[in-house]
N, CA and C atoms as an extended XYZ file, in Angstrom:
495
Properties=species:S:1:pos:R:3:atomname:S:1:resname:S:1:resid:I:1 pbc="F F F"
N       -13.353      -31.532      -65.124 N   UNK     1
C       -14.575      -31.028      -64.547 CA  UNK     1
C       -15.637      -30.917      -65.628 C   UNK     1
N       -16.688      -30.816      -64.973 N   UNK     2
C       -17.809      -30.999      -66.154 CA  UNK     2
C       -18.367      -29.139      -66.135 C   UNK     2
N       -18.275      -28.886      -67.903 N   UNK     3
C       -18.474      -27.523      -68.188 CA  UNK     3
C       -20.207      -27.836      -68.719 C   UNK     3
N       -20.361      -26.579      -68.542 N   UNK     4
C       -21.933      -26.517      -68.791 CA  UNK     4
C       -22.058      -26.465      -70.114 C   UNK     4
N       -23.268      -26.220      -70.372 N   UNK     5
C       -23.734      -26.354      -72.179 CA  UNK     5
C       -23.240      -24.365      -72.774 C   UNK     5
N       -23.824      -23.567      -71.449 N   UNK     6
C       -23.402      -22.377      -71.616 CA  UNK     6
C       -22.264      -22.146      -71.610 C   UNK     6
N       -21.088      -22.475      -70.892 N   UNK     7
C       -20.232      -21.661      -70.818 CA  UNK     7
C       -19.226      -22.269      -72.264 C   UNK     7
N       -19.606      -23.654      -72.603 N   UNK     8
C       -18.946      -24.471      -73.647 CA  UNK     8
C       -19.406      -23.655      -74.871 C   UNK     8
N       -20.678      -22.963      -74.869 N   UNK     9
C       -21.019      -22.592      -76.312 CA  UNK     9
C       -20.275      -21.117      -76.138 C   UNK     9
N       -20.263      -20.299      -75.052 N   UNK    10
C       -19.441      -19.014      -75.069 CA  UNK    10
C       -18.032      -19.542      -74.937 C   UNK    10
N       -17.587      -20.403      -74.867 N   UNK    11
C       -15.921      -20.815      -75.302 CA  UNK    11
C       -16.290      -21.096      -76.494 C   UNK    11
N       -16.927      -21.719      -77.354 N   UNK    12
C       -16.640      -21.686      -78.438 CA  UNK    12
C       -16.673      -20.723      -79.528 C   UNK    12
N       -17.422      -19.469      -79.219 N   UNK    13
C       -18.321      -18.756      -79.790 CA  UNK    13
C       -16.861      -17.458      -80.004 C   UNK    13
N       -16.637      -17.685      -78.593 N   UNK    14
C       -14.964      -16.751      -78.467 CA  UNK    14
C       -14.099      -16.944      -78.935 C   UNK    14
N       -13.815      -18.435      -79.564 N   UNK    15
C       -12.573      -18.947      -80.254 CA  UNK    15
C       -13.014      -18.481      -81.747 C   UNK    15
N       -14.389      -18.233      -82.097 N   UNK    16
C       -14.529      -17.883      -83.479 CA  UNK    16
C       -15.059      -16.342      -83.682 C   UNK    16
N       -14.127      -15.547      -82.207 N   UNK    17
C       -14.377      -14.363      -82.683 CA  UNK    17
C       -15.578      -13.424      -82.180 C   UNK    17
N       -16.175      -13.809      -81.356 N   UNK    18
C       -17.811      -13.619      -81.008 CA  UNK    18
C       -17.473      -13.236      -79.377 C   UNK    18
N       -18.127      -12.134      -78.812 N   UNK    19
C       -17.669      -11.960      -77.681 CA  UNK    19
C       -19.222      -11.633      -77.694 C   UNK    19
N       -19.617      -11.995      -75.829 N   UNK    20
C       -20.754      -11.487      -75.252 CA  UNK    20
C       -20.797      -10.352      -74.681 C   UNK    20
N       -21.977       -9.694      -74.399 N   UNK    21
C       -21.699       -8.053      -73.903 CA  UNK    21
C       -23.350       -8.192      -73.232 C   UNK    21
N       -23.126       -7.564      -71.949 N   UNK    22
C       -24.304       -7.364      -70.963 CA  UNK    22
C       -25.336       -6.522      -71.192 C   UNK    22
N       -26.769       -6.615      -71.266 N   UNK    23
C       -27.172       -5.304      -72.138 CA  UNK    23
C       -27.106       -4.542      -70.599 C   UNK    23
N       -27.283       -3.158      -70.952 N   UNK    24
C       -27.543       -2.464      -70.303 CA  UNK    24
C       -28.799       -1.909      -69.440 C   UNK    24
N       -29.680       -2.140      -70.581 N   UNK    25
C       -30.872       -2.805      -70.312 CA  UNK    25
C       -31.801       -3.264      -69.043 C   UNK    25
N       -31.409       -4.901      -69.773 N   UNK    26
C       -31.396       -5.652      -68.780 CA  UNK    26
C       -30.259       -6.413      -68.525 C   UNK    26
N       -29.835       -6.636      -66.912 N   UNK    27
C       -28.058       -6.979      -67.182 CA  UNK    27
C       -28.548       -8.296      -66.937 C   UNK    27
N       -29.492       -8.970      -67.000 N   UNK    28
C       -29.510      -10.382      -66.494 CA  UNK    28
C       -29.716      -11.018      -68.057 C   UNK    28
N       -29.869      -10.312      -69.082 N   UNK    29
C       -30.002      -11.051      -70.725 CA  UNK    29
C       -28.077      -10.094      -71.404 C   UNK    29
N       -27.851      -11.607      -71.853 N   UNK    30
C       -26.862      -10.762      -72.850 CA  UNK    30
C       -27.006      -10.765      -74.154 C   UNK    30
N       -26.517      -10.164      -75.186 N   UNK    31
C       -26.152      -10.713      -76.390 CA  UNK    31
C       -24.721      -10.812      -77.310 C   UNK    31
N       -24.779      -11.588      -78.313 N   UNK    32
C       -23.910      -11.627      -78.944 CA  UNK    32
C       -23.551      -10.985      -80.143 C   UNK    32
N       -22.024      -10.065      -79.988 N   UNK    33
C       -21.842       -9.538      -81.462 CA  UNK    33
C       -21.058      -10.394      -81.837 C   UNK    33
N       -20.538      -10.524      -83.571 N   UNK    34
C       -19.714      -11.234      -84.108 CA  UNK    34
C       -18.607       -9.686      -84.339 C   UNK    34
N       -17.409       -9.768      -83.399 N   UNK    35
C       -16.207       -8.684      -83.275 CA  UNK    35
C       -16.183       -8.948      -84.711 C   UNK    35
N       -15.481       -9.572      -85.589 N   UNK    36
C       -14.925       -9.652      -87.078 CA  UNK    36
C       -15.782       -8.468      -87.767 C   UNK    36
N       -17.357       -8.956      -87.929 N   UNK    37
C       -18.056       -8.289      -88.785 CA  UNK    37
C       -18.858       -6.574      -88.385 C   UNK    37
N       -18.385       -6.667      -86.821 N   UNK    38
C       -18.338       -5.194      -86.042 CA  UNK    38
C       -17.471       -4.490      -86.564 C   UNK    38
N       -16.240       -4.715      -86.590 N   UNK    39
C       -14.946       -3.917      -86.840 CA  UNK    39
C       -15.066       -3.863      -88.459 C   UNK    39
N       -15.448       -4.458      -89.028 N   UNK    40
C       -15.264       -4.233      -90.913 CA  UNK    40
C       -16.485       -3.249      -90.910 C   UNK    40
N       -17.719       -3.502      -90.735 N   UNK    41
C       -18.402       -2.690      -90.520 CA  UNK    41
C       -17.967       -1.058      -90.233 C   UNK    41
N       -17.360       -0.860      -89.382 N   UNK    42
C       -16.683        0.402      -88.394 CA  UNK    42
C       -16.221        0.650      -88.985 C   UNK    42
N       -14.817        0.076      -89.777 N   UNK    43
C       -13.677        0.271      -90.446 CA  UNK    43
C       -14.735        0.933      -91.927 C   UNK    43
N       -15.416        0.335      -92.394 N   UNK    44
C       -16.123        0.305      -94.021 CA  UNK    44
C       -16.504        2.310      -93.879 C   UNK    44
N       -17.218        2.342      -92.518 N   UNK    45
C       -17.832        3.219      -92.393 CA  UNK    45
C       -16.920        4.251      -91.992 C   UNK    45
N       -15.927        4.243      -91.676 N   UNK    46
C       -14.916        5.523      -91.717 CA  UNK    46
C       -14.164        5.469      -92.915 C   UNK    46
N       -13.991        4.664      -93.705 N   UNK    47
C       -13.101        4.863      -94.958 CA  UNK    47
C       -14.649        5.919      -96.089 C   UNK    47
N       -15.266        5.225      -95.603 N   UNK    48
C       -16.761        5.873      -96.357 CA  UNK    48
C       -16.898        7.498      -96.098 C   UNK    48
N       -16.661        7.539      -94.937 N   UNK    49
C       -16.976        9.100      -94.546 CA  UNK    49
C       -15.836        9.913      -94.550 C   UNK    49
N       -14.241        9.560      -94.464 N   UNK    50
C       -13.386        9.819      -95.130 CA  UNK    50
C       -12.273       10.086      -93.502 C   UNK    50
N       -13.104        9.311      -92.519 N   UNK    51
C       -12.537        9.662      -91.213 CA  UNK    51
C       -11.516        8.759      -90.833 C   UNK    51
N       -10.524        9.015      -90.089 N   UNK    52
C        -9.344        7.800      -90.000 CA  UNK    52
C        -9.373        7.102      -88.755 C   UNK    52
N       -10.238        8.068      -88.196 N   UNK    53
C       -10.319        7.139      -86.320 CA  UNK    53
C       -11.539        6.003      -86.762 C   UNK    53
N       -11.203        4.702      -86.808 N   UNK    54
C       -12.986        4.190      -86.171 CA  UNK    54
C       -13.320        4.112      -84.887 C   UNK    54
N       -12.876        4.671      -84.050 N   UNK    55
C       -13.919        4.930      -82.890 CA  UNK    55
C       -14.318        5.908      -83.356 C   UNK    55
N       -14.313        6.918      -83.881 N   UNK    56
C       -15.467        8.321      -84.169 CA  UNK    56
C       -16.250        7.649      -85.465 C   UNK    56
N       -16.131        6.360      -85.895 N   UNK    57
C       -16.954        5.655      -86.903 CA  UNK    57
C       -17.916        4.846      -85.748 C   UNK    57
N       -17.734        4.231      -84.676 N   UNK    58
C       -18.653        3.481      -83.744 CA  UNK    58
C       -19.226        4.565      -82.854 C   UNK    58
N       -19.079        5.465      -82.728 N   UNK    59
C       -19.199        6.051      -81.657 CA  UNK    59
C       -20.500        7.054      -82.730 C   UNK    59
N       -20.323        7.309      -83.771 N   UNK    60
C       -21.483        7.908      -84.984 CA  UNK    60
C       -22.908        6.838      -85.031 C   UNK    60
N       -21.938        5.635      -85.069 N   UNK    61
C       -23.030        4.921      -85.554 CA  UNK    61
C       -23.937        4.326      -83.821 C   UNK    61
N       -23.800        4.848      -83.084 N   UNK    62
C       -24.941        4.490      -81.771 CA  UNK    62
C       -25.751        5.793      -81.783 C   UNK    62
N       -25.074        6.887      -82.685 N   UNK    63
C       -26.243        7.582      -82.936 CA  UNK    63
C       -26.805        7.623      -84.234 C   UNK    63
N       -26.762        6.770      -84.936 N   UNK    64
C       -27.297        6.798      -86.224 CA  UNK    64
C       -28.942        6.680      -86.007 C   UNK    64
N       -29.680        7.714      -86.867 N   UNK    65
C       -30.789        8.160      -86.561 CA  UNK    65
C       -31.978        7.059      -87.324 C   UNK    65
N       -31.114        6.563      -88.295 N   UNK    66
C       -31.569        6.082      -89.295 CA  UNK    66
C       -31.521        3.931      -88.799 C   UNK    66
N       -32.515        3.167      -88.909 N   UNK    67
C       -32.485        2.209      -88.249 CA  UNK    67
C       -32.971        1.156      -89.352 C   UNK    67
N       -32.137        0.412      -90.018 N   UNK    68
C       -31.577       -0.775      -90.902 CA  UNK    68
C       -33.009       -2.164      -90.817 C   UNK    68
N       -34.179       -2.053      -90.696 N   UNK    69
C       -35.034       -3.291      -90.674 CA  UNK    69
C       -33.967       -4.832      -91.600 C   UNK    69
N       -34.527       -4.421      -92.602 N   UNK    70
C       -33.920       -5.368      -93.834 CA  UNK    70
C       -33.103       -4.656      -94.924 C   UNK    70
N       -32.262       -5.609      -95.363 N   UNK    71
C       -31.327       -5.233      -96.429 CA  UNK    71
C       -30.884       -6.831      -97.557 C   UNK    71
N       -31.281       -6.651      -98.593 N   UNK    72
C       -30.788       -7.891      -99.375 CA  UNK    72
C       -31.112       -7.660     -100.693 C   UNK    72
N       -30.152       -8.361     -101.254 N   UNK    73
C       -29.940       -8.247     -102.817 CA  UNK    73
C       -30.727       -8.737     -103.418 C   UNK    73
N       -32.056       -8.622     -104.259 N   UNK    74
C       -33.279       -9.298     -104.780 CA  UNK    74
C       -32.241      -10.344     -105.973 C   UNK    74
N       -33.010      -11.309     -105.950 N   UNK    75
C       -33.005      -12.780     -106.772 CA  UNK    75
C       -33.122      -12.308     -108.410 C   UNK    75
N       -32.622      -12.929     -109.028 N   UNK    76
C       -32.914      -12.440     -110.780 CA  UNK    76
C       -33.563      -12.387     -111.199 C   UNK    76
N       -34.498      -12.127     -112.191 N   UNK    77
C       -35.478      -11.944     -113.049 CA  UNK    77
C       -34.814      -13.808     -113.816 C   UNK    77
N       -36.214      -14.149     -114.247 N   UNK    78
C       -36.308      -15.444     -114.622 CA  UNK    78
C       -35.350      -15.258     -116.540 C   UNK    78
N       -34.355      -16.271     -116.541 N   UNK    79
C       -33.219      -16.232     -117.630 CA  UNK    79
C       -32.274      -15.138     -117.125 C   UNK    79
N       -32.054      -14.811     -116.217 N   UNK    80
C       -30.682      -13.643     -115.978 CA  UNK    80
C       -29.958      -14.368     -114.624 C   UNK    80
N       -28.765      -13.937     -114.786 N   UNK    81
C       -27.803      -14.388     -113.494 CA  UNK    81
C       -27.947      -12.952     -112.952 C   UNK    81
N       -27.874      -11.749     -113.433 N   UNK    82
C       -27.773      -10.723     -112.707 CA  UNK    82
C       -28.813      -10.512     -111.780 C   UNK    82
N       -28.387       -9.755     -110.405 N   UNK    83
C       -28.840       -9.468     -109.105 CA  UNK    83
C       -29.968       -8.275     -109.598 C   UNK    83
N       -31.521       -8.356     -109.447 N   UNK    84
C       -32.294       -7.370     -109.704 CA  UNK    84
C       -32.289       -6.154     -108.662 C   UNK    84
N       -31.454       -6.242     -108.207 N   UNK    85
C       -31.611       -4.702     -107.585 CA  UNK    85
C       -31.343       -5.201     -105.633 C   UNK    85
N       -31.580       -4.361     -104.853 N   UNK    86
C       -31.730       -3.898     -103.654 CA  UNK    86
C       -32.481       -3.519     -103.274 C   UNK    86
N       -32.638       -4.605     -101.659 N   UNK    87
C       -33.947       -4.382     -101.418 CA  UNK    87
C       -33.638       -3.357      -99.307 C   UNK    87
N       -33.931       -2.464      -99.471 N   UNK    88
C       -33.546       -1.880      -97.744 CA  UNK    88
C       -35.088       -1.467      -97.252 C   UNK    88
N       -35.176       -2.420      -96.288 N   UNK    89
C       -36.423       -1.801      -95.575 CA  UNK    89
C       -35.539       -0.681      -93.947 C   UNK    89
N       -36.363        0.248      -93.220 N   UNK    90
C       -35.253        1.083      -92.374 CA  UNK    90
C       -36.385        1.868      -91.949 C   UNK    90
N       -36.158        2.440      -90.751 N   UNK    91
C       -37.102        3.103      -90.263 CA  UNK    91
C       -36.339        4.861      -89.893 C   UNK    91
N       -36.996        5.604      -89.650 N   UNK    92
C       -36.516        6.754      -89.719 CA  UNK    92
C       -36.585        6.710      -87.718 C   UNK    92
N       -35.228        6.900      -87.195 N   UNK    93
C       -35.609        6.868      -85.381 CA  UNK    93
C       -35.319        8.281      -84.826 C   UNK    93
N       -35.094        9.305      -86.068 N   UNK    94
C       -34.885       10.831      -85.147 CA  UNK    94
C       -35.930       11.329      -84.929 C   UNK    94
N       -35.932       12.710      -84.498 N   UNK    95
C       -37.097       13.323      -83.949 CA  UNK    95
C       -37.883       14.005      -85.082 C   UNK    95
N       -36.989       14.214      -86.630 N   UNK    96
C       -37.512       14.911      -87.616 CA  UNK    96
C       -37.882       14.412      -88.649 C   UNK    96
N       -38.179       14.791      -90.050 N   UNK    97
C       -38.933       13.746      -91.116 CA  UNK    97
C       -37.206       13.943      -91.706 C   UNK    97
N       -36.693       12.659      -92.478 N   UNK    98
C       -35.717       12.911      -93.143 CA  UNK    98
C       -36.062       13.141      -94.699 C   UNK    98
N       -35.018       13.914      -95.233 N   UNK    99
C       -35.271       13.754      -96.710 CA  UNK    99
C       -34.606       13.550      -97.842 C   UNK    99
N       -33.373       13.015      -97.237 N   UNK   100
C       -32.394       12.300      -98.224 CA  UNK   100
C       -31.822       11.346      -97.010 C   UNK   100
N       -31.581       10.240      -97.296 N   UNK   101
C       -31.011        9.073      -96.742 CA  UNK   101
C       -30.180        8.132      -97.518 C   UNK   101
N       -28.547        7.943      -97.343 N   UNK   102
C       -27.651        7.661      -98.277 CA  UNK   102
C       -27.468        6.413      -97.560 C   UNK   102
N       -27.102        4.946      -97.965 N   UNK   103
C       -26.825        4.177      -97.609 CA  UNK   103
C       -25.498        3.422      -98.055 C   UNK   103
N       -24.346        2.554      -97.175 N   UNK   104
C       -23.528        2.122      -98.154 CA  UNK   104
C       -23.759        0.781      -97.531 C   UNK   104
N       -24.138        0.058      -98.502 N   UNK   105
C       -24.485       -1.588      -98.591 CA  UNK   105
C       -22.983       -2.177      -99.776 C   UNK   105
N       -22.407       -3.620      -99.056 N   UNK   106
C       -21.356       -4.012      -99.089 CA  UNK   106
C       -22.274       -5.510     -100.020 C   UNK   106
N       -21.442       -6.158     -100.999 N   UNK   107
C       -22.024       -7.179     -101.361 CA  UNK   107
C       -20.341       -8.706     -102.073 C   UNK   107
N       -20.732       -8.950     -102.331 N   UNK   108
C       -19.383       -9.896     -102.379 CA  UNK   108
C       -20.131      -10.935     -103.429 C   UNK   108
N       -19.803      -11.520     -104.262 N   UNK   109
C       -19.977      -11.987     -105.246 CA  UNK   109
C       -18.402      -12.868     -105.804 C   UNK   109
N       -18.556      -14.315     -106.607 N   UNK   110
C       -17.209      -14.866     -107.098 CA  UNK   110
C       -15.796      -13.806     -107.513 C   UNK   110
N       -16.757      -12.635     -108.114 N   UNK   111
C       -16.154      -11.948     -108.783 CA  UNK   111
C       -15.232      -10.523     -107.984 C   UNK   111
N       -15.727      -10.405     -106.384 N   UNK   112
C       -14.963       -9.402     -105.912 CA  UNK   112
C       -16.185       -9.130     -104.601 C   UNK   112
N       -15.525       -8.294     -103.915 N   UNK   113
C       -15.967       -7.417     -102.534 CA  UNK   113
C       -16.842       -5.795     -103.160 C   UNK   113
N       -17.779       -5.493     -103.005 N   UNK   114
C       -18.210       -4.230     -103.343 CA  UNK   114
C       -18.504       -3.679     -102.201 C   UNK   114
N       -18.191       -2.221     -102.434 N   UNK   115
C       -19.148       -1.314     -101.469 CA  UNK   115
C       -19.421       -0.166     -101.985 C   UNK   115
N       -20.692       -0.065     -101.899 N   UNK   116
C       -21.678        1.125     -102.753 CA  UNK   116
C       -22.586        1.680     -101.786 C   UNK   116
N       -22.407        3.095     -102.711 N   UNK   117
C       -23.645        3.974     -102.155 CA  UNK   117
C       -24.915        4.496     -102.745 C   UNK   117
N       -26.267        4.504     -102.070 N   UNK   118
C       -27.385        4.829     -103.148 CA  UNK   118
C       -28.262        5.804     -102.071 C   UNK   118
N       -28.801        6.766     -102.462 N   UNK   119
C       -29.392        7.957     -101.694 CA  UNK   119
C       -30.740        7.238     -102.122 C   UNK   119
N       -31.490        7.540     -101.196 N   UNK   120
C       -33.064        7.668     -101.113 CA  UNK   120
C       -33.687        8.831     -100.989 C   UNK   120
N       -34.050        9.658     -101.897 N   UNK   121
C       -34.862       11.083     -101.743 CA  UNK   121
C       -36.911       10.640     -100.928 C   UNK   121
N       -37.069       11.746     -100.655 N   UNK   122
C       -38.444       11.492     -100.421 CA  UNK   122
C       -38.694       12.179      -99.114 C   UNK   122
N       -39.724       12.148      -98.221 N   UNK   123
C       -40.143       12.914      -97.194 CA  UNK   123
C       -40.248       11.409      -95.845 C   UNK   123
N       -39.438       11.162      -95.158 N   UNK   124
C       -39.639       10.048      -94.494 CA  UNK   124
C       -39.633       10.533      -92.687 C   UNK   124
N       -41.234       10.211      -92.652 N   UNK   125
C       -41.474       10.664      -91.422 CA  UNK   125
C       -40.972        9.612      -90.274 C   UNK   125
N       -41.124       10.241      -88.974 N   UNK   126
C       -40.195        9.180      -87.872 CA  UNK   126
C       -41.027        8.035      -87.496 C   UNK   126
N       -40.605        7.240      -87.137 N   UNK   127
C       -41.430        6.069      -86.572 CA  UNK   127
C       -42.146        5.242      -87.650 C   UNK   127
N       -42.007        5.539      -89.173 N   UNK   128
C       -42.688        5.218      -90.008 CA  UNK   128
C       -41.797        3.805      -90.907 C   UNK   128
N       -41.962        2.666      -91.110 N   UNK   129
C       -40.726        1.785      -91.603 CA  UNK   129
C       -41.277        2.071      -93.201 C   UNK   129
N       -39.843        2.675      -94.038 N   UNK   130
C       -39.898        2.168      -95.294 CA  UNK   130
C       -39.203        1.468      -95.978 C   UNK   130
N       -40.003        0.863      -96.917 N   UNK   131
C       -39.537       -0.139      -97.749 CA  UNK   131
C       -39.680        0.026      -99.139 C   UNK   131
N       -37.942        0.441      -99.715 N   UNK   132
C       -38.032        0.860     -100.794 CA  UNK   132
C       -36.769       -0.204     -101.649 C   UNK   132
N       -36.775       -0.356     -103.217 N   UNK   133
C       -36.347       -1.167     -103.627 CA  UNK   133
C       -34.865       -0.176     -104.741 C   UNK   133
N       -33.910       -0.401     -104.826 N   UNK   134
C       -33.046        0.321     -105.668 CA  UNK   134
C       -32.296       -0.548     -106.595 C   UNK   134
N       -31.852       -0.351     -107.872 N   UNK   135
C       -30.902       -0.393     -109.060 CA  UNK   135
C       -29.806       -1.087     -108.512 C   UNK   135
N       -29.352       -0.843     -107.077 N   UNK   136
C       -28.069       -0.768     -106.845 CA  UNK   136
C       -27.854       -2.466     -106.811 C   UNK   136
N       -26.915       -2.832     -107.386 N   UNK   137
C       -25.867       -4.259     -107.331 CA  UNK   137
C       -26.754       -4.462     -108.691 C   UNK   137
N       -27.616       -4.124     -109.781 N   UNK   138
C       -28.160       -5.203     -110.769 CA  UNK   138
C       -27.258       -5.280     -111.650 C   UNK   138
N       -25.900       -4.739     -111.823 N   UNK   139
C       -25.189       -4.726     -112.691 CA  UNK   139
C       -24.061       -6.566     -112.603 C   UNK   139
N       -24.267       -7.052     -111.370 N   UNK   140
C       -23.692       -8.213     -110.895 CA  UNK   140
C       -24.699       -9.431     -110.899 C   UNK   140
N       -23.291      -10.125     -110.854 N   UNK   141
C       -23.780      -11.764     -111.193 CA  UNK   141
C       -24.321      -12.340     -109.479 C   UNK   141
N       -25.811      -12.207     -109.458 N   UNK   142
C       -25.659      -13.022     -108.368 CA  UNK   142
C       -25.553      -13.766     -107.660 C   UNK   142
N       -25.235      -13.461     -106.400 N   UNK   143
C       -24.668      -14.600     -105.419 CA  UNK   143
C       -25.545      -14.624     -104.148 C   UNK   143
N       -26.891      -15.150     -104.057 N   UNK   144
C       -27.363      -14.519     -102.714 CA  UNK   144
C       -27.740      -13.783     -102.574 C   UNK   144
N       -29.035      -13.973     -101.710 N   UNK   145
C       -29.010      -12.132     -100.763 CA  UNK   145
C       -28.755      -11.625     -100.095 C   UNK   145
N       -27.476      -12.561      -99.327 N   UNK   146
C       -27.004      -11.535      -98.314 CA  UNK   146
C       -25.951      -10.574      -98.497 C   UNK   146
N       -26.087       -9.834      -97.973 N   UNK   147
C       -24.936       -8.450      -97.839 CA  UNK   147
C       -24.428       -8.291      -96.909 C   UNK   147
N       -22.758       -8.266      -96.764 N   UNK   148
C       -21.738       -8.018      -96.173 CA  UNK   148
C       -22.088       -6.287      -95.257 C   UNK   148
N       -22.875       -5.357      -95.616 N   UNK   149
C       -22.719       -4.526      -94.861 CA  UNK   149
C       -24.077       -3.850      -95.200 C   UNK   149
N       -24.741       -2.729      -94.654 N   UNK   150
C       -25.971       -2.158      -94.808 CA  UNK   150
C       -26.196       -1.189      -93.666 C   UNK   150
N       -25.563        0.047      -93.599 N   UNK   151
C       -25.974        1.302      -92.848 CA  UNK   151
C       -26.441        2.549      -93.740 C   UNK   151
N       -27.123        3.420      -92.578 N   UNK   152
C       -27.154        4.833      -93.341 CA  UNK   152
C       -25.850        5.518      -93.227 C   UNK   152
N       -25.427        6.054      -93.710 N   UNK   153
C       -23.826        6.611      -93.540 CA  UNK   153
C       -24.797        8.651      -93.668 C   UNK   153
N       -25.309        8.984      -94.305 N   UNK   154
C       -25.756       10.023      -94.038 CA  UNK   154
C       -27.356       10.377      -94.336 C   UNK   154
N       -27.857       11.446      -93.543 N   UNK   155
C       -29.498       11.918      -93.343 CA  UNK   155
C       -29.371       13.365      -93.271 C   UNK   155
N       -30.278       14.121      -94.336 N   UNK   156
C       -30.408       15.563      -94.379 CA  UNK   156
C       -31.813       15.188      -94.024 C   UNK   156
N       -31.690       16.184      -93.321 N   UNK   157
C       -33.558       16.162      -92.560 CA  UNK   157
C       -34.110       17.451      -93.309 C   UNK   157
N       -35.410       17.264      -92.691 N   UNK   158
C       -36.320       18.160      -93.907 CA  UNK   158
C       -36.540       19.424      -93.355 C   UNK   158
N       -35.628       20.072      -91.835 N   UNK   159
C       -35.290       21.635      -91.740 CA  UNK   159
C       -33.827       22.150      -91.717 C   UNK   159
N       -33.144       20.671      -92.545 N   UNK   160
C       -31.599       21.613      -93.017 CA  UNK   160
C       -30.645       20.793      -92.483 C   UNK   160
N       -31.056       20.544      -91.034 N   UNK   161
C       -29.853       19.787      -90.416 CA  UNK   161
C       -29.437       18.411      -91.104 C   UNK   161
N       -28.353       17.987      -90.777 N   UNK   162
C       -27.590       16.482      -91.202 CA  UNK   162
C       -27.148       15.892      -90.386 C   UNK   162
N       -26.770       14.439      -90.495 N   UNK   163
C       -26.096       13.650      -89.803 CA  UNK   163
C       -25.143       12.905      -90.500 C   UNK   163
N       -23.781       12.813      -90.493 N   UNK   164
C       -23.434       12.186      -91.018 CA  UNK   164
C       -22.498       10.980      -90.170 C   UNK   164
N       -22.223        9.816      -90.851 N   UNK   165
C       -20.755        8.817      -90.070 CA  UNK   165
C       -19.520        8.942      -90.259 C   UNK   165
């Protein structure tokens, strides 16, 4: 029988791990997660917060207040192999200004798998996207800018309360 162009690319998409999910939304658009890099994700983020369930690691992160724009490892400074730093753009999506925001960004390089954490101090009001640049990975040889992982794992807001994953 003759298969369509759709249902051939969601058979294939499933054999490599990729399942579709209906938005809720709108149920007539779907999209696609990649399961592999969901679950390491989940998994990264409960070994991080020191929790052993990852469903109370997925189930944190649909409320994570804190919302990921961009994340990538800046390019070298001209004569260096090493990675100049980290770059996270992120928007603040709670109702309060935050004022510490910890992130653990994952990076992979010839040399090994990393996962690190770097706090952002400052007064970050809601709805506002910032884009700030950090130290973190310049100690490595780089490989790219992409990064294997990039959440907020915790947010102290600026009347006390926290959130953590």
């Amino acid at each position: 029988m003759a298969e369509s162009l759709r249902e051939r690319q969601a058979t294939d998409k499933k054999a490599l791990g990729w399942i579709t999910v209906s938005s809720l939304l709108a149920p007539s658009e779907d999209f696609v997660i990649n399961t592999r890099s969901f679950l390491i994700t989940a998994l990264a983020a409960a070994v991080l917060s020191g929790t052993s369930h990852v469903t109370t690691a997925t189930a944190a992160a649909a409320r994570n207040p804190i919302g990921v724009v961009q994340c990538f490892v800046t390019v070298p400074k001209a004569m260096s192999t090493k990675a100049s730093g980290t770059q996270i753009v992120y928007v603040n999506r709670g109702p309060i200004s935050a004022s510490h925001v910890t992130f653990a960004v994952g990076y992979r390089n010839a040399s090994g798998h990393y996962l690190r954490r770097v706090t952002d101090d400052g007064t970050f009001a809601p709805g506002v996207q910032i884009n700030h640049h950090f130290s973190l990975y310049n100690d490595l040889t780089y490989s790219g800018k992409h990064v294997t992982a990039c959440t907020a794992v915790k947010v102290i807001f600026s009347n006390g309360t926290a959130w953590a994953m």
